[in-house]
C-alpha positions as a printed NumPy array, in Angstrom:
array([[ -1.892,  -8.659, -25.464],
       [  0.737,  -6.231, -25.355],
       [  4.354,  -7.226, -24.552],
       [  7.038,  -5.398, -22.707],
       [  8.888,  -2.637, -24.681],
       [ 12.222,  -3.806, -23.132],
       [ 13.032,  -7.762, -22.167],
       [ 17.124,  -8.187, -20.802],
       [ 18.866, -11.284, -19.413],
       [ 17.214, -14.721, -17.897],
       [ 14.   , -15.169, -16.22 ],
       [ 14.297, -15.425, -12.689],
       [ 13.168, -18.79 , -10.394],
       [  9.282, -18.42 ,  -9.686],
       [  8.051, -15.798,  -7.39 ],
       [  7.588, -16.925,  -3.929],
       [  4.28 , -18.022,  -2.839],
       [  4.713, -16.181,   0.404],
       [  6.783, -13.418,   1.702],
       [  8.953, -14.16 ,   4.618],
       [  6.565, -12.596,   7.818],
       [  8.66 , -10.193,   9.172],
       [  9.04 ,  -8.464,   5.508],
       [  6.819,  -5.646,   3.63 ],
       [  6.677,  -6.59 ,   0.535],
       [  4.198,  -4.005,  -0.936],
       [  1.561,  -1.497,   0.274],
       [  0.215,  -2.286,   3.766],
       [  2.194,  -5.087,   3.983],
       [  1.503,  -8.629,   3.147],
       [ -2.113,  -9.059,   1.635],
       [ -2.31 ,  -4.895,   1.982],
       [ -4.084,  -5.532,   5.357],
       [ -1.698,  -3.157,   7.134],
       [ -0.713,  -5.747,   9.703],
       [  2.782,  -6.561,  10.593],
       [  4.114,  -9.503,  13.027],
       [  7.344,  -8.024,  14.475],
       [  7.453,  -6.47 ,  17.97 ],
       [  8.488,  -2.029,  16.847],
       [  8.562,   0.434,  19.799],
       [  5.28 ,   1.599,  20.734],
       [  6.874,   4.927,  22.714],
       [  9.518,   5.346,  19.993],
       [ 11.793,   8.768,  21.154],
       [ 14.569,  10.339,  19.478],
       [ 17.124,   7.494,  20.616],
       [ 14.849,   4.953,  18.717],
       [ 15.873,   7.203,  15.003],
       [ 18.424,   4.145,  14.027],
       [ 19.33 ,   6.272,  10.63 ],
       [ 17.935,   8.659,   8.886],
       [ 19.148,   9.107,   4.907],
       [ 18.571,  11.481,   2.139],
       [ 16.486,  10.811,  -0.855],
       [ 17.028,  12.402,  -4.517],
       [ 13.498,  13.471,  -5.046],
       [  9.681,  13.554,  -4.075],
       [  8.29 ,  10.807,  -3.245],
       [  4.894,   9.301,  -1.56 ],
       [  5.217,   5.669,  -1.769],
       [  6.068,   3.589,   1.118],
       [  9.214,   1.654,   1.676],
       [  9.07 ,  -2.047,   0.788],
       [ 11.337,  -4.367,   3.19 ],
       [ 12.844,  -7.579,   1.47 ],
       [ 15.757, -10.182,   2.823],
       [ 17.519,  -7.162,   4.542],
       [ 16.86 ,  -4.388,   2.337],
       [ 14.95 ,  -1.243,   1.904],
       [ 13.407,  -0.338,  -1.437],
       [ 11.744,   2.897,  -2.203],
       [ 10.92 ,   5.468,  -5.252],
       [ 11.525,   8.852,  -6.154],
       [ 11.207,  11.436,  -8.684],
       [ 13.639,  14.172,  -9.56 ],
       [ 14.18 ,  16.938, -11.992],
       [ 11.781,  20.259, -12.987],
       [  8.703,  18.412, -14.263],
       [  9.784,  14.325, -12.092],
       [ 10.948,  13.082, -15.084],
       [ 13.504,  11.578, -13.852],
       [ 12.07 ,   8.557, -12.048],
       [ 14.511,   6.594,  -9.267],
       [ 14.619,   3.315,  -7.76 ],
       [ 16.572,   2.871,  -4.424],
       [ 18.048,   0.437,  -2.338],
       [ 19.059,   0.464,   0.947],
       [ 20.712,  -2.017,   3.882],
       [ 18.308,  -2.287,   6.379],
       [ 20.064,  -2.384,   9.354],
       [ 22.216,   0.867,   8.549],
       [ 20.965,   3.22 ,   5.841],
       [ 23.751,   2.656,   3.591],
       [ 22.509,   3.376,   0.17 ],
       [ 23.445,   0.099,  -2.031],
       [ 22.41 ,   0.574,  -5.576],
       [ 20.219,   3.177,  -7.116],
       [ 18.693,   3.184, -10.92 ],
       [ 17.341,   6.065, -12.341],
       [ 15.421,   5.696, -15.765],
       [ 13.312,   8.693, -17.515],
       [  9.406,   8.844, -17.674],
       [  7.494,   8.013, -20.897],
       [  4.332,   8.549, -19.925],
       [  2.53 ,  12.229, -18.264],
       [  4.595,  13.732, -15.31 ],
       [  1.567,  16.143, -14.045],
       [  0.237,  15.537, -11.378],
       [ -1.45 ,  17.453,  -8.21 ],
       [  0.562,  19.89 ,  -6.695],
       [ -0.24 ,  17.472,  -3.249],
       [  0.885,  14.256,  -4.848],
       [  3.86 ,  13.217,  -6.737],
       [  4.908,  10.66 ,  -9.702],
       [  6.71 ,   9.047,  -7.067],
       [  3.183,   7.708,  -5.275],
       [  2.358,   3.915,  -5.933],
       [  4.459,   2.131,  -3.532],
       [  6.732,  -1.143,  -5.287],
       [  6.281,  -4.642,  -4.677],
       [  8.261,  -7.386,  -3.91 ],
       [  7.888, -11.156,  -4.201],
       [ 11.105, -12.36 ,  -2.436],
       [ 13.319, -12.676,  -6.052],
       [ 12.201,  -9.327,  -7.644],
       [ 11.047,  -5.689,  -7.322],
       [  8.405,  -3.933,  -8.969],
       [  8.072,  -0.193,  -9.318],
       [  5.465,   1.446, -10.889],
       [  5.277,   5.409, -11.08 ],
       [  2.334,   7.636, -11.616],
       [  3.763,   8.1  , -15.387],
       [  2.258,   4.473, -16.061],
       [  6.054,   3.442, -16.237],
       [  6.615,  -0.305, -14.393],
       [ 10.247,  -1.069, -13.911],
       [ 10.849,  -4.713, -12.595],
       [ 14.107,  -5.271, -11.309],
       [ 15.982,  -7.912,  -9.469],
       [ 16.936,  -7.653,  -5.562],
       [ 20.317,  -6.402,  -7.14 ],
       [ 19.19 ,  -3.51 ,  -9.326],
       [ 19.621,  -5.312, -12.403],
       [ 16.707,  -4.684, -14.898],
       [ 14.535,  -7.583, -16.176],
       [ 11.564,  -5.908, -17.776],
       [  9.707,  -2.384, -18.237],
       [  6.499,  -1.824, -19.138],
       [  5.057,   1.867, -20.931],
       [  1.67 ,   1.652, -19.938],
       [  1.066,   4.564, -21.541],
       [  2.988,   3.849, -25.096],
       [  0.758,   0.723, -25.   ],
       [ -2.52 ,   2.189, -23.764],
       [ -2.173,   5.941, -24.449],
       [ -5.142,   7.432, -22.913],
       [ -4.553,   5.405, -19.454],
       [ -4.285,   8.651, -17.396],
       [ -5.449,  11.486, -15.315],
       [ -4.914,  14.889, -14.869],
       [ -3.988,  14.348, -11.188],
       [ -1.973,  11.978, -10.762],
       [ -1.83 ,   8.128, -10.446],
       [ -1.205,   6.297,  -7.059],
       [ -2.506,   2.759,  -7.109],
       [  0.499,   0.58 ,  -5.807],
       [  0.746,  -2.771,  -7.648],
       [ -0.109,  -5.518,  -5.424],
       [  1.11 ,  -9.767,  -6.13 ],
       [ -1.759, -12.36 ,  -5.164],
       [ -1.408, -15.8  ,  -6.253],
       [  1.662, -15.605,  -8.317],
       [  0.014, -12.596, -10.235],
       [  1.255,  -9.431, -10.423],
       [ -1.83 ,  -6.982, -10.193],
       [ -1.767,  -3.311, -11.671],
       [ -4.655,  -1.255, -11.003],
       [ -4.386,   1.445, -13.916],
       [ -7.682,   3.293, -13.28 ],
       [ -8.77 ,   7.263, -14.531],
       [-11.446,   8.803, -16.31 ],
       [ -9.478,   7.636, -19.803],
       [ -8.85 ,   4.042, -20.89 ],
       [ -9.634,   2.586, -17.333],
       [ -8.297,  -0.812, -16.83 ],
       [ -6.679,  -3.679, -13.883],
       [ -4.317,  -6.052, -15.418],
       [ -2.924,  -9.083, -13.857],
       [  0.939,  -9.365, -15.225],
       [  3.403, -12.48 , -15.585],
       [  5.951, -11.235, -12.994],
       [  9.05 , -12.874, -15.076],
       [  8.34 , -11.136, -18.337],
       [  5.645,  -8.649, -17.312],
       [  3.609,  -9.751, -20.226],
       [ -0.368,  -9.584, -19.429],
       [ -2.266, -12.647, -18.162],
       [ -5.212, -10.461, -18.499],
       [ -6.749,  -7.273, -18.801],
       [-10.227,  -5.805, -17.414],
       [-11.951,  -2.953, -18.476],
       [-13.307,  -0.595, -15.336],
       [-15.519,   2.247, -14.495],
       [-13.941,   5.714, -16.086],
       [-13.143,   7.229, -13.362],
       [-10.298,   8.727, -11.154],
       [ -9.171,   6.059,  -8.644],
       [ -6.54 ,   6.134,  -6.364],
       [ -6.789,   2.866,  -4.407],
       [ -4.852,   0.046,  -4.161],
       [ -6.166,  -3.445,  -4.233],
       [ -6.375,  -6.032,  -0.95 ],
       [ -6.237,  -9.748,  -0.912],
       [ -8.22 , -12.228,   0.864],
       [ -7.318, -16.141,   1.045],
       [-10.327, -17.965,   2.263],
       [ -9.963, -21.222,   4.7  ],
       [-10.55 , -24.026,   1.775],
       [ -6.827, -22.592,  -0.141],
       [ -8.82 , -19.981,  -2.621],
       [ -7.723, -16.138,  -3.221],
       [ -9.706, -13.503,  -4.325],
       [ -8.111,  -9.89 ,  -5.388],
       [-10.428,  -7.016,  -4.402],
       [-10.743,  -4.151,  -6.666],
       [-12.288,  -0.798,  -5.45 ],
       [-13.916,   2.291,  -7.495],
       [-16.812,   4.171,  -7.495],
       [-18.908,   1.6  ,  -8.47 ],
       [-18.422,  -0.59 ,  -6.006],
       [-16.22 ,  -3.644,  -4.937],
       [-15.362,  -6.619,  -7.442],
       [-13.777,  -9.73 ,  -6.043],
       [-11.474, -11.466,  -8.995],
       [ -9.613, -14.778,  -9.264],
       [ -6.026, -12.981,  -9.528],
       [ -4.765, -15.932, -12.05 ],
       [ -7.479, -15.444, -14.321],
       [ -9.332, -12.343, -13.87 ],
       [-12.809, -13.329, -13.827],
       [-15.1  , -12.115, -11.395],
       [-15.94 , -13.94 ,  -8.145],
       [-18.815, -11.366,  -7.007],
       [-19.171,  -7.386,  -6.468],
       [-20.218,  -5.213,  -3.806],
       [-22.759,  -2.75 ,  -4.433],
       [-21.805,   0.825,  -4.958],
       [-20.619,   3.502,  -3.707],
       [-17.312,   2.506,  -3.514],
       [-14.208,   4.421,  -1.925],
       [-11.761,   6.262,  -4.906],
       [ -9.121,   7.68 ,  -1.927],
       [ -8.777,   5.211,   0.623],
       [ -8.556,   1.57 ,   0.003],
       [-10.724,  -1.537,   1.821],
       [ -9.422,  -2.811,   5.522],
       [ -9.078,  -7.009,   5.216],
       [ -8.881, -10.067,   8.019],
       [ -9.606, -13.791,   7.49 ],
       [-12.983, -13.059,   7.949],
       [-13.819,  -9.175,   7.385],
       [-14.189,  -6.571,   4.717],
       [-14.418,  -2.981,   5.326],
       [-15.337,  -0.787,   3.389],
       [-15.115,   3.186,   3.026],
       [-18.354,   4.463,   1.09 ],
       [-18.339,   8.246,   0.616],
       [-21.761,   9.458,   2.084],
       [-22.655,   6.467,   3.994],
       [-19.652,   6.431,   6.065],
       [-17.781,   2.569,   6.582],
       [-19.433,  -0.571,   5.366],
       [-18.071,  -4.235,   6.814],
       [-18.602,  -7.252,   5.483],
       [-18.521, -10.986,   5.963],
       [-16.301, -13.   ,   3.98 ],
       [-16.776, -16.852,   4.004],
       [-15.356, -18.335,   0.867],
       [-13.941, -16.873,  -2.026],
       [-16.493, -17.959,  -4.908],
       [-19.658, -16.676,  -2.287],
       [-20.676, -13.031,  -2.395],
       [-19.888, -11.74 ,   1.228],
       [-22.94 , -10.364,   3.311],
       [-22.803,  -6.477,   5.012],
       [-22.58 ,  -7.099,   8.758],
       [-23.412,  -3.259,   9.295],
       [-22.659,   0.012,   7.825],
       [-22.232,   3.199,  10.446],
       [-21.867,   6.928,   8.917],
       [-20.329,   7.383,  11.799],
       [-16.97 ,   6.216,  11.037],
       [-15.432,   7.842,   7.918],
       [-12.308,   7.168,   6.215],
       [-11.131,  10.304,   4.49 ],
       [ -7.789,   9.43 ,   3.163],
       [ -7.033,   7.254,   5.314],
       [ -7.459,   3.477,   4.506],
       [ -8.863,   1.418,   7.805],
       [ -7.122,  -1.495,   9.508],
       [ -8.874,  -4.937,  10.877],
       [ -7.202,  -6.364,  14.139],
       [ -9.051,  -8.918,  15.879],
       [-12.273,  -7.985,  16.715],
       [-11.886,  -4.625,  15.754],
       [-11.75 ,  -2.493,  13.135],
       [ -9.938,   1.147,  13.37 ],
       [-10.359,   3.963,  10.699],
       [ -8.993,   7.999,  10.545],
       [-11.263,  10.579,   9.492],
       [-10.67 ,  13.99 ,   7.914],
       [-10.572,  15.29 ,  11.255],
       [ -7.83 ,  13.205,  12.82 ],
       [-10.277,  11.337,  14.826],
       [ -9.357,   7.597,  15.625],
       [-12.355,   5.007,  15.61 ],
       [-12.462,   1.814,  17.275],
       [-15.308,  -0.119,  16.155],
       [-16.441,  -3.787,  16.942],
       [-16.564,  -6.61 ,  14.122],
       [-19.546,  -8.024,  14.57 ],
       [-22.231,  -5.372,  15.92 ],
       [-20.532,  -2.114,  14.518],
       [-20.317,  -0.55 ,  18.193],
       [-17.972,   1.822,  18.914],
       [-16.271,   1.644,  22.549],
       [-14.275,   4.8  ,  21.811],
       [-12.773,   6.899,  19.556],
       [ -9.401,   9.187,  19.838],
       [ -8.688,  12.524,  18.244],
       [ -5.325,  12.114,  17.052],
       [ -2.165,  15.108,  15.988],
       [ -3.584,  15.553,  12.236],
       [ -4.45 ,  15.897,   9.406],
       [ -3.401,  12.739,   7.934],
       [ -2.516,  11.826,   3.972],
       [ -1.563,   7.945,   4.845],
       [ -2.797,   5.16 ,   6.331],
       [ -2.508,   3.61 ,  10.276],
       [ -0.885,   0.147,  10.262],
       [ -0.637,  -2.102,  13.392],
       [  1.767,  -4.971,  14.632],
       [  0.052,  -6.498,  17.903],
       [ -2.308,  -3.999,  19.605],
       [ -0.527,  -1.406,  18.627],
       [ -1.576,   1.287,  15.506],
       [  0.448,   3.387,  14.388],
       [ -0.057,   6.567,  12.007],
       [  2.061,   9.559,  10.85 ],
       [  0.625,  12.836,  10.521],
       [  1.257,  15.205,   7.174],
       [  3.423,  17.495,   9.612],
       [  5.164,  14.62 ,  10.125],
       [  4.388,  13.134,  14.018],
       [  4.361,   9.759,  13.799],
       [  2.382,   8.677,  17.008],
       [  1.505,   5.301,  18.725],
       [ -1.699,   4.04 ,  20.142],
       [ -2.789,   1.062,  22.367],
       [ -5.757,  -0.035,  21.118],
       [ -6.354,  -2.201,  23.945],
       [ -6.713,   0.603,  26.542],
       [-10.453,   1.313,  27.658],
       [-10.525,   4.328,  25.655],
       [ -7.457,   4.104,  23.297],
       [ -4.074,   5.765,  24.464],
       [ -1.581,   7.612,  22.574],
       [  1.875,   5.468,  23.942],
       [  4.199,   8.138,  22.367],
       [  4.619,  10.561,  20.007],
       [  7.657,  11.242,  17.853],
       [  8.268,  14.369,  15.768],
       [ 10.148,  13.944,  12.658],
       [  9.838,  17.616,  11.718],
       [  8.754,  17.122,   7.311],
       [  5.671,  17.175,   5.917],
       [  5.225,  13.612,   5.493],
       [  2.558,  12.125,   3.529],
       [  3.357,   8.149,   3.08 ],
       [  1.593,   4.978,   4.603],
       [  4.288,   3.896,   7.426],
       [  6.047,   0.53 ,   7.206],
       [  6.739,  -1.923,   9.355],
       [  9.402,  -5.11 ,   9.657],
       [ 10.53 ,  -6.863,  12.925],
       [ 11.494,  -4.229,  15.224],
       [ 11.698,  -1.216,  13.416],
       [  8.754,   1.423,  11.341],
       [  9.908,   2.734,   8.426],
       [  8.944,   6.513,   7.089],
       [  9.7  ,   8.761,   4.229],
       [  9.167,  12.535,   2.735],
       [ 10.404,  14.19 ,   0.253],
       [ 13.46 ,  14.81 ,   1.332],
       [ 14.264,  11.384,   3.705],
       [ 14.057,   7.829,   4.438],
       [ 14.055,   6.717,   8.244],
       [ 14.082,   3.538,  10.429],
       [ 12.863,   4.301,  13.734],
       [ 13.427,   1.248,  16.33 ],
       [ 16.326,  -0.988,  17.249],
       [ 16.911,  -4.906,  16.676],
       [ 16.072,  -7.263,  19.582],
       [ 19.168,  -8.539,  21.398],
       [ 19.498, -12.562,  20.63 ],
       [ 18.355, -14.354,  22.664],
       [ 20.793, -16.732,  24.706]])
């Protein structure tokens, strides 16, 4: 077991079992299923930009939204060594605290990407940011440091040539790191007070740049479902052990779309694989798989009956649950780095020229609502909390929508 390289001040309370709904506490929101509960503009114009605020450096990782505040990543200086942690108020932009520490682990990257890529995660009491230099900062809500973690001064060949962007992901209590490349290939589930390891997997040597989903099945279990090449394994995030796997092949780019009761799958050359889920300790069964529906980049998204996934091409698929019939499909304003997330009926998705556009999936053969040019290349996953989506490039951070009035 390896232990943190830096341990300062007292343990917080226990992470919260839940986050608070109308939060985003990590990657495609709560369970990474890209679904949010609060009510954001689905024709957003110019008078819905609330603030818009410069950022120090690149950055692909998505804003996280915790108990009123923003918190987002960067990377600054000639080779991103510089590595940034940011906090914002939510309601007006105004830049609160900011840490910046310096990488110990490889800075390069694709030209495309950035060390700034996983996107942090929250549990309510602390924040966790991981960078593509295998450096994990965790941090309380006030920018005071707790614990850091050198993934690559512990594990020195944990790295690829192009750039890491799994985004740490908690489940159960467990902090999960997917730290996956063609070297010393591995997922570790972390103590989120000390950041020590609870455990530690070995996995396929390969480049992987998905993020992990979680399911929690009727009777109270969890499962944490890894992605790669190989296929899909389901693990008890306290322990590690496997629950079942998936067959292969198994999506490296985009991650898995998850419901109470679906799992979709991207699986380069045979298109987008769904599957049944019934109880976490019973190997789910496919439903169908269509090559018809590709997910390039783009992870899919599970809403109701439905499932909705971006190709290469910008084209929109709707595509139903249980029979794998499509009732339409939508060519959107591409070409598209991140992934569409939805709160209601409404998906929405942000384009690497940076048009973030809105779609009513409930029209007979999808409608664009609105589309709203932000005018940078942007290449994040949006965010969403209550009333308001959340963007970023390299160069800003925005919060497009207003707060409801009270209600009387």
């Amino acid at each position: 077991m390896k232990f943190p390289r830096l341990l300062t001040g007292l343990l917080l309370l226990p992470a919260l079992s839940t986050a608070a709904r109308a939060d985003w506490p990590q990657f495609r929101g709560n369970d990474a299923s890209g679904k949010g509960d609060g009510k954001p503009p689905a024709s957003p114009g110019t008078a819905d930009v609330v603030w818009k605020e410069k950022l120090p450096g690149r950055g692909l990782s998505s804003p996280v939204i915790m108990g009123g505040k923003v918190f987002l990543t960067a990377a600054s200086g000639p080779d991103q060594q510089t590595l940034h942690v940011i906090c914002l108020e939510e309601k007006s932009g105004k830049r609160l605290w900011e840490r910046r520490f310096q990488a110990t682990g490889r800075t390069m990257c694709h030209e495309k990407t950035c060390v700034a890529a996983p996107t942090p995660a929250s549990d309510g009491q602390r924040i966790f940011a991981l960078f593509s230099t295998n450096d994990l900062f965790c941090l309380d809500l006030e920018g005071n440091l707790i614990w850091l973690r050198g993934f690559t001064v512990d594990y020195p060949n944990a790295s690829n040539s192009l750039g890491l962007a799994s985004s740490p992901v908690l489940a159960d209590g467990v902090l999960v790191t997917q730290i996956e490349n063609d070297g010393d290939s591995f997922t570790a589930g972390l103590d989120p007070a000390t950041g020590t390891n609870l455990w530690k997997i070995s996995r396929p040597k390969n480049a992987n740049w998905t993020t992990p989903v979680i399911w929690r099945d009727p009777a109270g279990g969890c499962a944490v479902m890894v992605n790669s090449v190989e296929g899909v394994l389901a693990l008890d995030p306290k322990t590690g052990k496997e629950r079942w796997s998936l067959p292969k092949p198994g999506s490296s780019i985009p991650s898995s779309g998850i419901s109470a009761k679906h799992l979709a799958v991207p699986r380069p050359g045979k298109g987008l694989a769904v599957w049944s889920l019934t109880t976490a300790g019973t190997a789910p069964e496919m439903v169908w798989e269509s090559a018809q529906i590709n997910s390039d980049t783009s992870s899919p998204v599970i809403h109701g009956t439905r499932v909705f996934s971006i190709n290469g091409a910008g084209v929109l698929s709707c595509a139903e649950l249980d029979s794998g019939d499509r009732p339409w499909k939508l060519r959107l304003e591409g070409p598209f780095s991140g992934s569409p997330v939805m709160s209601g009926s409404t998906l929405y998705a942000v384009s690497e020229r940076g048009v973030l556009q809105c779609v009513d999936t409930t029209a007979p053969e999808g409608r664009i609502t609105g589309k709203l040019p932000l005018e940078e290349a942007i290449l994040c996953t949006p965010s969403l909390s209550g009333s308001a989506i959340y963007l970023r490039s390299d160069s800003h951070v925005w919060r497009v929508g207003r707060d409801e009035p009270a209600v009387p």
